[in-house]
Backbone of each chain as ProteinMPNN parsed JSONL, in Angstrom:
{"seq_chain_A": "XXXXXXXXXXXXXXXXXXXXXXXXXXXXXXXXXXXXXXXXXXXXXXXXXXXXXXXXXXXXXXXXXXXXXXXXXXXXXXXXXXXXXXXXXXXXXXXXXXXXXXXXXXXXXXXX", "coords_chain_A": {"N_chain_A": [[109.134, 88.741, 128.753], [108.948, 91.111, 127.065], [111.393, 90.878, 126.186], [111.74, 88.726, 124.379], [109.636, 89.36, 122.961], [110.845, 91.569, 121.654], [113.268, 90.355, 120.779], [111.762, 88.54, 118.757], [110.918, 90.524, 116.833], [112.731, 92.059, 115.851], [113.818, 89.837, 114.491], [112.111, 89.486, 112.612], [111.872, 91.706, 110.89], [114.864, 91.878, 110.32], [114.624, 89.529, 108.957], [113.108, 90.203, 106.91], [114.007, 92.867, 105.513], [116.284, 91.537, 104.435], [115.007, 89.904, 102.499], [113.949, 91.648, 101.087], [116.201, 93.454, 100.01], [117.465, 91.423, 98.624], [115.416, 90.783, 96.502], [115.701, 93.819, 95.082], [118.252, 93.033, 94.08], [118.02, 90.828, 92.878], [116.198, 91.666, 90.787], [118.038, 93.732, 89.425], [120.354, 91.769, 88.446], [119.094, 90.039, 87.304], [118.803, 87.847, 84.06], [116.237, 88.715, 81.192], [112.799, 89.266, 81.146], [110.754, 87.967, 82.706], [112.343, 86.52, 84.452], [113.069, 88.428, 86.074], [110.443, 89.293, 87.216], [109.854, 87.166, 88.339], [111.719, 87.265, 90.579], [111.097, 89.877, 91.474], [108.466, 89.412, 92.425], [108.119, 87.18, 94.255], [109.759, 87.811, 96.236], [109.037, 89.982, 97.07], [106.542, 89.727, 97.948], [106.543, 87.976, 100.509], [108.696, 89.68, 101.902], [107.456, 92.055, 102.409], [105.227, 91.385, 104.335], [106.845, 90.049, 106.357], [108.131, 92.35, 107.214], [106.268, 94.369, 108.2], [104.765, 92.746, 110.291], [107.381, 92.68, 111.761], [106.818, 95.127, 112.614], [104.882, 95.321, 113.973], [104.984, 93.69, 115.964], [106.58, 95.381, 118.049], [104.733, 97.35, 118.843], [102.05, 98.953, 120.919], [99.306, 97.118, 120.986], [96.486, 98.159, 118.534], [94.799, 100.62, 116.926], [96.173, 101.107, 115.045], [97.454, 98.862, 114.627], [95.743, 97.289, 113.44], [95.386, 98.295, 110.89], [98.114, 97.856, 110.107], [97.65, 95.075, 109.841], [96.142, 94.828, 107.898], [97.144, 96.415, 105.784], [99.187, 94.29, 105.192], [97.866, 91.94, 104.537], [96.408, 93.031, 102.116], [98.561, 93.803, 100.254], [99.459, 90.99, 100.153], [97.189, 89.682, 98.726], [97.184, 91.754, 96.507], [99.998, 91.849, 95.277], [101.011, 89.402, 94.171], [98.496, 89.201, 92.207], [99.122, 91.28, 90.535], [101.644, 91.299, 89.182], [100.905, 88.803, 87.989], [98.989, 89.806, 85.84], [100.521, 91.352, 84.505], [102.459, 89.623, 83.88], [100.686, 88.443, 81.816], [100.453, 90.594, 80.463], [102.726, 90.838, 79.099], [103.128, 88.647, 77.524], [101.591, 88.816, 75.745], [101.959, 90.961, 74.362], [104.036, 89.893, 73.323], [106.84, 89.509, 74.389], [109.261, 86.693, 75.041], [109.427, 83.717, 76.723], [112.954, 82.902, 78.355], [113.849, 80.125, 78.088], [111.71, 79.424, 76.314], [112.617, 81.408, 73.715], [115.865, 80.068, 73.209], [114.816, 77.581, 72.899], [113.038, 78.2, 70.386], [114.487, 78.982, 68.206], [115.637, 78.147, 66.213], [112.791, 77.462, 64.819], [111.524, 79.67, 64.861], [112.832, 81.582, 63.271], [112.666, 79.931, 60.535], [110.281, 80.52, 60.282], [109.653, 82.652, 59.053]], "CA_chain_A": [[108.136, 88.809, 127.693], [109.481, 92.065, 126.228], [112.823, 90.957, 125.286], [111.21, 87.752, 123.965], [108.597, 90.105, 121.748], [111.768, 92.614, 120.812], [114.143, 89.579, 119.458], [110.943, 88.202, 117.502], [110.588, 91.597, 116.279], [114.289, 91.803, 115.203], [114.32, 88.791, 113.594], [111.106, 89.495, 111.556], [112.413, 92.85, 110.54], [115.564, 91.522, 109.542], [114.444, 88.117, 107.789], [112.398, 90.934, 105.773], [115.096, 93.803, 105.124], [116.74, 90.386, 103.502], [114.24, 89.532, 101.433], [113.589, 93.441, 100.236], [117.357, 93.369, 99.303], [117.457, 90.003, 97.56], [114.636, 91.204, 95.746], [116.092, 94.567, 94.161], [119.397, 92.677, 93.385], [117.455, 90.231, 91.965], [115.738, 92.654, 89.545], [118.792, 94.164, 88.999], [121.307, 90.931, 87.625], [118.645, 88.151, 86.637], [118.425, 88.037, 82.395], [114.657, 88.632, 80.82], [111.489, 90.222, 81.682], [109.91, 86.683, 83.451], [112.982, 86.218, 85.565], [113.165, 89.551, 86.903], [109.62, 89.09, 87.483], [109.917, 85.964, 89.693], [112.53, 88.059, 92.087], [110.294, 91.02, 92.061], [107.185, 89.324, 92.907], [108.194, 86.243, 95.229], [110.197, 88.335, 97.24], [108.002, 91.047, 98.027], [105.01, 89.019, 98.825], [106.956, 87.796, 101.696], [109.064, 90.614, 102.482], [106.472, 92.929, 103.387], [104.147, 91.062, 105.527], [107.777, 89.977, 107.759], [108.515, 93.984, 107.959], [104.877, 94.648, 109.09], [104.725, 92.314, 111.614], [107.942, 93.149, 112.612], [106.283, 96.842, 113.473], [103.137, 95.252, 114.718], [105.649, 93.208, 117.544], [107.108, 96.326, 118.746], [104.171, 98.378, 118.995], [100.672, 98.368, 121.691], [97.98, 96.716, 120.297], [95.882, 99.408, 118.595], [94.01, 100.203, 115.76], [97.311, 101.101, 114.112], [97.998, 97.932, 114.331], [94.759, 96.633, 112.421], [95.753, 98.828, 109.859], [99.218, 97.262, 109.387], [97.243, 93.874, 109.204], [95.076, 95.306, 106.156], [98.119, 96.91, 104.817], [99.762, 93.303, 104.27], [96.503, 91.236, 103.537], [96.43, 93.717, 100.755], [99.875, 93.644, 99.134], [99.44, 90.03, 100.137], [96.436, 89.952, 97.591], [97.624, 92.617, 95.086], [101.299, 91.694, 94.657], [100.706, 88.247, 92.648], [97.575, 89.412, 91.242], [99.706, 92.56, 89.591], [102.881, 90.207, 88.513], [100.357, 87.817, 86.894], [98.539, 91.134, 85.122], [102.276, 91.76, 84.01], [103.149, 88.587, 83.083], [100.285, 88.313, 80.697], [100.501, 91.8, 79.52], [104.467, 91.034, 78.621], [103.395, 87.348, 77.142], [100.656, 89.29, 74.755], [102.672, 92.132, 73.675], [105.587, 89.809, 72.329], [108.415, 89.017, 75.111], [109.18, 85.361, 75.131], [110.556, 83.609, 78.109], [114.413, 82.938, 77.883], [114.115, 78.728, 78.035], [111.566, 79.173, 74.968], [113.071, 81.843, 73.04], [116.512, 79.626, 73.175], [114.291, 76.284, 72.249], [112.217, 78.13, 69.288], [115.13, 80.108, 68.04], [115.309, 77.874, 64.527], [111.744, 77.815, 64.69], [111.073, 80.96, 64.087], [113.657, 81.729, 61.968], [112.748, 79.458, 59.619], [108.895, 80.794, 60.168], [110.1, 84.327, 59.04]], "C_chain_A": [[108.487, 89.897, 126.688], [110.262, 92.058, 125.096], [112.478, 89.905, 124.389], [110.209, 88.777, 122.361], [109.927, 90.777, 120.579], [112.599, 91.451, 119.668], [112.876, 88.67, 118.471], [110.9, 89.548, 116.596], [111.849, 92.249, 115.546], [114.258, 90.824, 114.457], [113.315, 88.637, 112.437], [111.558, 90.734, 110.538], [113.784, 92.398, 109.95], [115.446, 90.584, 108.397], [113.498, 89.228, 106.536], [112.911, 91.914, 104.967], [115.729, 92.652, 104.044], [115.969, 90.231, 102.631], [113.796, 90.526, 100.636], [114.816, 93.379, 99.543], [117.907, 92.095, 98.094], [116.592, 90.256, 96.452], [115.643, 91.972, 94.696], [118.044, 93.919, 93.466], [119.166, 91.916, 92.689], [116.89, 91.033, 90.436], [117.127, 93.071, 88.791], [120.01, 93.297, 88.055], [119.997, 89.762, 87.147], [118.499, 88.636, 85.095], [116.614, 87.825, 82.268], [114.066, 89.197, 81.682], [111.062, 89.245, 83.052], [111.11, 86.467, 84.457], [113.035, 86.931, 86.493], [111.525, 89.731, 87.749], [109.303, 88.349, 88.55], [110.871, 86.213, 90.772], [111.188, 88.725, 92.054], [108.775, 90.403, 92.832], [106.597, 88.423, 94.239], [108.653, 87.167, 96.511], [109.69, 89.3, 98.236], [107.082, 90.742, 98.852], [105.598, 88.813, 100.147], [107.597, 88.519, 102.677], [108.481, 91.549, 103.746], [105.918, 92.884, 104.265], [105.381, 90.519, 106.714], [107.519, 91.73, 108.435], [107.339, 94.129, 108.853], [104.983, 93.903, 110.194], [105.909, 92.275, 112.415], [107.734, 94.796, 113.702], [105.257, 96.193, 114.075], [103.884, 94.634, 116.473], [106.122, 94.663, 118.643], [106.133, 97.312, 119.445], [102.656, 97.994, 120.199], [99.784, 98.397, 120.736], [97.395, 98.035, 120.632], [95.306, 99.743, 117.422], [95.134, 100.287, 114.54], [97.898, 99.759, 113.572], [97.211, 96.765, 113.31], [95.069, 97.104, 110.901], [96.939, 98.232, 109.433], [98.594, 95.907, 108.651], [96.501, 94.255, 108.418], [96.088, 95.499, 105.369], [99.111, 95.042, 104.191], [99.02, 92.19, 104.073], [96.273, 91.98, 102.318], [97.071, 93.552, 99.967], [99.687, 92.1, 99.256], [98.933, 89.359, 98.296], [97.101, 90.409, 96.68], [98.943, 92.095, 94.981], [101.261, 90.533, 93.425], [99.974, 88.634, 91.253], [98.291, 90.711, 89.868], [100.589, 92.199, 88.802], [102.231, 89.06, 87.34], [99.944, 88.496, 85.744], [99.583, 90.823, 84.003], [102.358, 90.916, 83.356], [102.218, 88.177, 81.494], [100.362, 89.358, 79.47], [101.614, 91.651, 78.374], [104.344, 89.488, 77.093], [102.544, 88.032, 75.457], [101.54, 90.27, 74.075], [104.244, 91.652, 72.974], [106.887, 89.396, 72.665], [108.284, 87.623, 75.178], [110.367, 85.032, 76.248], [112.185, 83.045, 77.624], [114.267, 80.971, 77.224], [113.237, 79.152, 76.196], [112.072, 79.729, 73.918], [114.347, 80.99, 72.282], [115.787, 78.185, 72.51], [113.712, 76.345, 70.597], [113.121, 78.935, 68.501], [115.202, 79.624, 66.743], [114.193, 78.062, 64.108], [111.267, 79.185, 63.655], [112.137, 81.84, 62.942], [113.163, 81.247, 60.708], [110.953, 80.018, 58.918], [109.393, 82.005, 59.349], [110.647, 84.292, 57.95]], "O_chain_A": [[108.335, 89.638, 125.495], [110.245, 92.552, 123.969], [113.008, 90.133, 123.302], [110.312, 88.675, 121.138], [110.04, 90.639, 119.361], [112.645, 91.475, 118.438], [113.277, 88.169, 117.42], [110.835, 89.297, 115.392], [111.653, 92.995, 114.586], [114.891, 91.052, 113.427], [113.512, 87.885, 111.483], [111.524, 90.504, 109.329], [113.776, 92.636, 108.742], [115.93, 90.695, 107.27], [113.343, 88.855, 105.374], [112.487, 92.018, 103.816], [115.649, 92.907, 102.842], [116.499, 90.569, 101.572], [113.281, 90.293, 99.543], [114.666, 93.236, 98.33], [118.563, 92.115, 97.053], [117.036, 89.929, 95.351], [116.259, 91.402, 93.796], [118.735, 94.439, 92.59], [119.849, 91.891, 91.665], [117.272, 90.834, 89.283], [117.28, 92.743, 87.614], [120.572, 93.871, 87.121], [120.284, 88.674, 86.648], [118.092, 89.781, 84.898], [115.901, 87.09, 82.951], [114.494, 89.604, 82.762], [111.047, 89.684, 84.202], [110.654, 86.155, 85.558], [113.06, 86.52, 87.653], [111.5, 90.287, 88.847], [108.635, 88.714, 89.517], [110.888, 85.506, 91.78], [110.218, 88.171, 92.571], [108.171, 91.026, 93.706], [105.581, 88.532, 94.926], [108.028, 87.229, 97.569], [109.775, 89.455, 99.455], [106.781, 91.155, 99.972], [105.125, 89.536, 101.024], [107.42, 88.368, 103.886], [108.676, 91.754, 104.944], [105.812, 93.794, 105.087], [105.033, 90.524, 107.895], [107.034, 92.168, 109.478], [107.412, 94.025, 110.078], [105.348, 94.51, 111.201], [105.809, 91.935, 113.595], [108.165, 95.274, 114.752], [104.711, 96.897, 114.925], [103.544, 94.937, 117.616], [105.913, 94.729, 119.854], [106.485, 97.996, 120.406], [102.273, 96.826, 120.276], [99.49, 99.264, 119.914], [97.405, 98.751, 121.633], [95.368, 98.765, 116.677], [95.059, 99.744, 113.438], [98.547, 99.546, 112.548], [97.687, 95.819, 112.683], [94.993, 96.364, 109.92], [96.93, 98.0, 108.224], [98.782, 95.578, 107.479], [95.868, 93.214, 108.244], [96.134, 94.906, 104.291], [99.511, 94.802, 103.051], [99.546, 91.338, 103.357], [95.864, 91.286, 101.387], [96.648, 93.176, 98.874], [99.771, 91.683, 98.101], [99.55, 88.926, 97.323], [97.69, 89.632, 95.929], [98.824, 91.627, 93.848], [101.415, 90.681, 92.213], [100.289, 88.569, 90.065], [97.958, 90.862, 88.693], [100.538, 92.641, 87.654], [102.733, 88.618, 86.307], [100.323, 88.073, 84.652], [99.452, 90.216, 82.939], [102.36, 91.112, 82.14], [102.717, 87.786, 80.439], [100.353, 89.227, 78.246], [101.576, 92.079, 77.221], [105.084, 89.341, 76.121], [102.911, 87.722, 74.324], [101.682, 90.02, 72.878], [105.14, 92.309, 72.444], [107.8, 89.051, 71.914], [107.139, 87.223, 75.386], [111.443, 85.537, 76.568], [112.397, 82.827, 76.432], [114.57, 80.665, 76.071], [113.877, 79.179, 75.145], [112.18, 78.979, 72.948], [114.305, 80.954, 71.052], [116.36, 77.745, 71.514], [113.729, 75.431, 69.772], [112.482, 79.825, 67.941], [114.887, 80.451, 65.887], [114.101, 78.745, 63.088], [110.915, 79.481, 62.513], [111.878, 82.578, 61.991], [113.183, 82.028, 59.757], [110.517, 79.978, 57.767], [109.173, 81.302, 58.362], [111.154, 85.311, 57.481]]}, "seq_chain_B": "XXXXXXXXXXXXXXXXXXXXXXXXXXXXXXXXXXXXXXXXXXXXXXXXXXXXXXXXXXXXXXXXXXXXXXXXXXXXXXXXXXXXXXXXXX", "coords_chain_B": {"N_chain_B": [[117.374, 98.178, 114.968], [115.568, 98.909, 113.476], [116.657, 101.085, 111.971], [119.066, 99.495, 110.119], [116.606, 98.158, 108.741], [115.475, 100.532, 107.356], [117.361, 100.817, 106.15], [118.469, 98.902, 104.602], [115.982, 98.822, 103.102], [116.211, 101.4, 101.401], [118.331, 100.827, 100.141], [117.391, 98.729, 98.142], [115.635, 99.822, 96.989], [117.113, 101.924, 95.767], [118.203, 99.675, 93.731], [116.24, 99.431, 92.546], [115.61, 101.446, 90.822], [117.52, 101.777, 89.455], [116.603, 99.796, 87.965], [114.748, 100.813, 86.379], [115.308, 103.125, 85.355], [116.979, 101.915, 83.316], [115.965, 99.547, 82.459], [115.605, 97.404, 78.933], [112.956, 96.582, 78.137], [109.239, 97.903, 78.37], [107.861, 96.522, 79.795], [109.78, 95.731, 81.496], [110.407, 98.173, 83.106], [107.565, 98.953, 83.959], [107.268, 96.765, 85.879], [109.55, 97.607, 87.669], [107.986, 99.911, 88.626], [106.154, 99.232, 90.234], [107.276, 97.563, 92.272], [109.068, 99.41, 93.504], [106.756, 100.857, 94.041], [105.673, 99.632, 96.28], [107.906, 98.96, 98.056], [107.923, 101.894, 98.894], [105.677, 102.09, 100.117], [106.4, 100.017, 102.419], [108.797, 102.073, 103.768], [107.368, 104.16, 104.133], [105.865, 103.088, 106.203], [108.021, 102.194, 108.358], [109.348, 103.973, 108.875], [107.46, 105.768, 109.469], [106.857, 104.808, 111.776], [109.249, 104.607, 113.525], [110.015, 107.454, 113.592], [107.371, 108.311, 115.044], [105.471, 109.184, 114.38], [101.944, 110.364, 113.952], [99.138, 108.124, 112.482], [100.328, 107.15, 110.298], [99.732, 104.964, 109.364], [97.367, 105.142, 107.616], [98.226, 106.526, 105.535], [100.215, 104.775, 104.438], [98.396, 102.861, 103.43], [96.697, 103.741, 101.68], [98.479, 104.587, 99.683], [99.293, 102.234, 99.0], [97.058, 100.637, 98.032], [96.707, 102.676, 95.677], [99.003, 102.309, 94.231], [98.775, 99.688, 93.146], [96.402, 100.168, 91.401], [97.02, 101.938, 89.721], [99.178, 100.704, 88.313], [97.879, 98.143, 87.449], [96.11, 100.103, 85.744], [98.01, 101.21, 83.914], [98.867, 99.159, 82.717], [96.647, 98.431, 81.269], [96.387, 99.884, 79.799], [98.851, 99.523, 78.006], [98.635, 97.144, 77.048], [96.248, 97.728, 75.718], [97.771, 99.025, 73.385], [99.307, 97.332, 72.575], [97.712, 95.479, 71.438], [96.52, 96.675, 69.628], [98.919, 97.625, 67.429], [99.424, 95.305, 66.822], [97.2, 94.409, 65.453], [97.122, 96.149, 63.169], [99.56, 95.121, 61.76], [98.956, 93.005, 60.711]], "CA_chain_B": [[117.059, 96.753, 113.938], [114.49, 99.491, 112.453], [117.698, 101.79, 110.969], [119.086, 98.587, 109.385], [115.756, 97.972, 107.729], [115.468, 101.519, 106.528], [119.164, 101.298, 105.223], [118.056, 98.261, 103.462], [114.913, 99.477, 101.813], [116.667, 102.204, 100.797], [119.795, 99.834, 99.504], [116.646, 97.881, 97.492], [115.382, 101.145, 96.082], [118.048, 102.377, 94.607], [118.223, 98.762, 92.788], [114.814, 99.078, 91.735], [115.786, 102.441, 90.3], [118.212, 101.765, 88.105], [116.262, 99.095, 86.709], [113.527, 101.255, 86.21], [116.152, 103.64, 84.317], [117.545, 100.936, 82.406], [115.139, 98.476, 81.587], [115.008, 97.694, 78.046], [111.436, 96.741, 77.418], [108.399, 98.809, 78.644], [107.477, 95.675, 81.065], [110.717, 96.04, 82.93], [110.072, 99.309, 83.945], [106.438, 98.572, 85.322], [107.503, 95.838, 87.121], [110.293, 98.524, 88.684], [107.168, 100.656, 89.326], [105.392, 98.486, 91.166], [108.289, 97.248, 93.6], [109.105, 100.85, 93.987], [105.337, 101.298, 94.731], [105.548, 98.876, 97.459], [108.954, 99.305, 98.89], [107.769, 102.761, 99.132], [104.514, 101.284, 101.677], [107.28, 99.725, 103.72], [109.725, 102.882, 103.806], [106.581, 105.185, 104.959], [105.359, 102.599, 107.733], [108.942, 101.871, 109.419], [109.989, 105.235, 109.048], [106.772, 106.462, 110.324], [106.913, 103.797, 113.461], [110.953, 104.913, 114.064], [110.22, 108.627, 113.917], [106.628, 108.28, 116.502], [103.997, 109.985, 113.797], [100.147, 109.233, 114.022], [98.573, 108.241, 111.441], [101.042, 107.233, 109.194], [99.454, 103.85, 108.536], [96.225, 105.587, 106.45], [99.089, 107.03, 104.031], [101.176, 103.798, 103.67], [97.457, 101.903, 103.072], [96.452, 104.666, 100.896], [99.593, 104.245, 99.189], [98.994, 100.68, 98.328], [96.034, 100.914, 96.85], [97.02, 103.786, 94.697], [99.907, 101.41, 93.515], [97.868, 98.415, 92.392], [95.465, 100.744, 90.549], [98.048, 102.784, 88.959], [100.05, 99.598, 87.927], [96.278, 97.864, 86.317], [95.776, 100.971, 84.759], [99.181, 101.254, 82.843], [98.898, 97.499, 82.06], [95.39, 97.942, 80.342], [96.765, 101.184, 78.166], [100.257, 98.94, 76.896], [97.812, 95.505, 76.278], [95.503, 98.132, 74.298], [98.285, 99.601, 72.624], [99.857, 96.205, 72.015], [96.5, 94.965, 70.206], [96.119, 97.368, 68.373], [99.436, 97.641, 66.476], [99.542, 93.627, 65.751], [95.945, 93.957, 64.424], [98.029, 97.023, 61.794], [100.877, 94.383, 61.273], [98.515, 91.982, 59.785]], "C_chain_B": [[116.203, 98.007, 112.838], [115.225, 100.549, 111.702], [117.908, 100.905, 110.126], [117.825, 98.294, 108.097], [115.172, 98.96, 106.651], [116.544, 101.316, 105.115], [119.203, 100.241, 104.046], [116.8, 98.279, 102.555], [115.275, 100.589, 101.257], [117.557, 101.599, 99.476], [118.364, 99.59, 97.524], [116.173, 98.984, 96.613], [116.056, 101.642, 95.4], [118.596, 101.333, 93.515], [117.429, 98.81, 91.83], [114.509, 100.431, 90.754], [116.408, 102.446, 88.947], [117.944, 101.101, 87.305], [115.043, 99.968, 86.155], [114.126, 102.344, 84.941], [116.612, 102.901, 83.131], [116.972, 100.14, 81.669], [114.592, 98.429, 80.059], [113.68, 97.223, 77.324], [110.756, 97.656, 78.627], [108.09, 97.995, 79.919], [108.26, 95.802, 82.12], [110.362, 96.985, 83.765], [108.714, 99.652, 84.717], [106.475, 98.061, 86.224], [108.242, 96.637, 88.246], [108.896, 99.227, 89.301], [106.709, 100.178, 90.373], [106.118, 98.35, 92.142], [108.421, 98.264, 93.837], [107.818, 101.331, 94.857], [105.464, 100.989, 96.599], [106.378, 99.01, 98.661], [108.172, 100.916, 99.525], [106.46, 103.117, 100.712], [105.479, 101.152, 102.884], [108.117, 101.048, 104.262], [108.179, 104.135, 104.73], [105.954, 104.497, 106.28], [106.452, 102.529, 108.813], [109.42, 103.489, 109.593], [108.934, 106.331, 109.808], [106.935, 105.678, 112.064], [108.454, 104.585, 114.022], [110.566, 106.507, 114.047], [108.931, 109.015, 115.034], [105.671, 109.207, 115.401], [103.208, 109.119, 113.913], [99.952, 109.585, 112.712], [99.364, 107.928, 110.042], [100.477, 105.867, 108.567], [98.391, 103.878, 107.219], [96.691, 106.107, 105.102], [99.606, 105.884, 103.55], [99.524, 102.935, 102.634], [96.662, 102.506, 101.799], [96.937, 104.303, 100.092], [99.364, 103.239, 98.383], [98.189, 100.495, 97.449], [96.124, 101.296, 95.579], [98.233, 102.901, 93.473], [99.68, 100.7, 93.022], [96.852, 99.039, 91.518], [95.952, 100.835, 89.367], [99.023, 101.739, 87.918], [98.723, 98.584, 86.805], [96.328, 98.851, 85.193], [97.023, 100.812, 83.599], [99.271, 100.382, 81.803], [97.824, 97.448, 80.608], [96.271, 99.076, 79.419], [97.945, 100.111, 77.389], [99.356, 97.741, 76.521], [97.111, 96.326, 75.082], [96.453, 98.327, 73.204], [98.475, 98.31, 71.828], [99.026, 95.345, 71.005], [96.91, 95.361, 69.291], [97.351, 97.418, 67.317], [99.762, 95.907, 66.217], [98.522, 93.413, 64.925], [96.422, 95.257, 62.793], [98.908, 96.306, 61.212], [99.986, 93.558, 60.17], [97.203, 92.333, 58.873]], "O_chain_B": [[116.263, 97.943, 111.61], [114.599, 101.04, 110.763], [117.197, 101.022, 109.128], [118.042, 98.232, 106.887], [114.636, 98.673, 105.581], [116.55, 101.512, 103.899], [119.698, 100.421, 102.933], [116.733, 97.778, 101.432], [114.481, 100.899, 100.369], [117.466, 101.841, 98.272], [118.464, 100.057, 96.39], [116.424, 98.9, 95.411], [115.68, 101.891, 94.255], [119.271, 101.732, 92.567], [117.582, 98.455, 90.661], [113.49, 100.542, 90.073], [116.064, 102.872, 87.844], [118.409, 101.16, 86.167], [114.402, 99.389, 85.277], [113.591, 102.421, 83.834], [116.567, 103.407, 82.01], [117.238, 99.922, 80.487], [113.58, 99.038, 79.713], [113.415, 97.458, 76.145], [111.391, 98.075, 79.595], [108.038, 98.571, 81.005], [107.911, 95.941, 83.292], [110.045, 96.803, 84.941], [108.625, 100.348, 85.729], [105.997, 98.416, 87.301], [107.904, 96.564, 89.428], [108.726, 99.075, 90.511], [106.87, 100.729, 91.463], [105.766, 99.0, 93.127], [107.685, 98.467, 94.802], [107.794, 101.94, 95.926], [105.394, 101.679, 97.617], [106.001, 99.13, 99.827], [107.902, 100.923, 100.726], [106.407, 103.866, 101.687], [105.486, 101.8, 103.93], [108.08, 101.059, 105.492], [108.306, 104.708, 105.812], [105.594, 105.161, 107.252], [106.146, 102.721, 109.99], [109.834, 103.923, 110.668], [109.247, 107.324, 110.464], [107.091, 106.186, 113.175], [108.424, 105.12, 115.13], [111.185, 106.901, 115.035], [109.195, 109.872, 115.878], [105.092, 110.113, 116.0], [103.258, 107.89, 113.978], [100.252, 110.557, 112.019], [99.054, 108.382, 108.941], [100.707, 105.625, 107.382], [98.389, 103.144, 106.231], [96.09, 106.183, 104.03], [99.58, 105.734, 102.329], [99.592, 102.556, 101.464], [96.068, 101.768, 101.014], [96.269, 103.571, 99.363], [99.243, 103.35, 97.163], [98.425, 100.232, 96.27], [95.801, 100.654, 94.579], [98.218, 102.936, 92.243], [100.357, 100.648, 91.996], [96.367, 98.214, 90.745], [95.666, 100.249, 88.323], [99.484, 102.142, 86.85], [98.823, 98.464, 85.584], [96.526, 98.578, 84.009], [96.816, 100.29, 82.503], [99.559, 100.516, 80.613], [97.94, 96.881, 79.521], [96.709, 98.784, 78.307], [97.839, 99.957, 76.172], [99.522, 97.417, 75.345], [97.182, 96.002, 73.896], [96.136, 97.892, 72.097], [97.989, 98.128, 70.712], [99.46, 94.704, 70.049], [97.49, 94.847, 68.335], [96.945, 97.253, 66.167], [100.428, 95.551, 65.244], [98.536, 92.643, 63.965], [96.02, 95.089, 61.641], [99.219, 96.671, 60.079], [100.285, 93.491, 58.977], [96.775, 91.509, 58.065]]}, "name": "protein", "num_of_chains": 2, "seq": "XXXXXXXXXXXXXXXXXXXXXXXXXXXXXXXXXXXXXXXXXXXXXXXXXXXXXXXXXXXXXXXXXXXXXXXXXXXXXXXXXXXXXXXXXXXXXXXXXXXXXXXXXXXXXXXXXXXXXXXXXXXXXXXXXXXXXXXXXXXXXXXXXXXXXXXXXXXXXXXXXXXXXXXXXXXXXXXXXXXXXXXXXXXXXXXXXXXXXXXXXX"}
């Protein structure tokens, strides 16, 4: 039952270390605001709540462990809700996504 | 397994750094905040679990919070700002 808990608890912890790293490399090479956006925000959501419950496998049930489950029902919640924030903040203030910028590029030229 | 996952939230951090340095609009670099915020949740819970402190989950949850506030807040000051100089443009 142990070793059974430990390699779930390895393999949640890793499948989540992966998805933390995919993330910031994502941020780091995708072009535009909105792409970098859709690494940073997909990846995390899922990331986090693996890592956590990779600590929650390892550890005795305990209130510590209620607390991890708040801690990623939370980011669960807040991560989208903050990326969507973002995304409107970025859409209002003027950045245009790459597909339309490239589609409206006579467009607005010719608006101007 | 719980070094590895340090060594890669660390790895991820120092990604989310340089975009945070680099990024050339104002949005990039929130968005860095935020992941930074978060990574930073994960980096104080595994690192508290791997070193045996109590109590470290009331800081990471703390933490969180503080990050989603902090990240709203910023948002509403650049949307105001952003009004306000398109309603000067025109």
């Amino acid at each position: 039952m142990s070793l059974l808990l430990d390699i779930l608890s390895g393999l949640a912890l890793l499948a989540g270390s992966l998805l933390c790293i995919t993330g910031g490399i994502g941020l780091w090479r995708l072009p535009g605001v909105f792409c970098r956006m859709h690494a940073a925000s997909l990846n995390d959501t899922l990331g986090t709540p693996l890592i956590l419950l990779g600590l929650m496998l390892q550890m005795e049930p305990s209130l510590t462990t209620l607390k991890l489950v708040c801690i990623a029902l939370f980011i669960m919640m807040t991560n989208p809700s903050a990326t969507h924030a973002l995304s409107r903040a970025a859409l209002h203030g003027g950045e245009r996504p790459l597909a339309d910028r490239a589609a409206g590029a006579e467009d607005e030229s010719s608006k101007r | 397994m719980l070094f590895a996952t340090l060594i890669a939230l660390l790895g991820a951090m120092l990604l989310i750094l340089a975009r945070a340095f680099a990024g050339p609009s104002v949005y990039d670099r929130v968005l860095a905040l935020n992941m930074f915020g978060t990574k930073t949740v994960l980096l104080i819970a595994v690192g508290g679990h791997a070193l045996g402190w109590t109590g470290y989950a009331d800081i990471a949850l703390l933490y969180a919070m503080l990050n989603f506030i902090g990240t709203i807040a910023v948002l509403r000051f650049f949307e105001a700002t952003a009004s306000d100089a398109r309603e000067e443009r025109t």
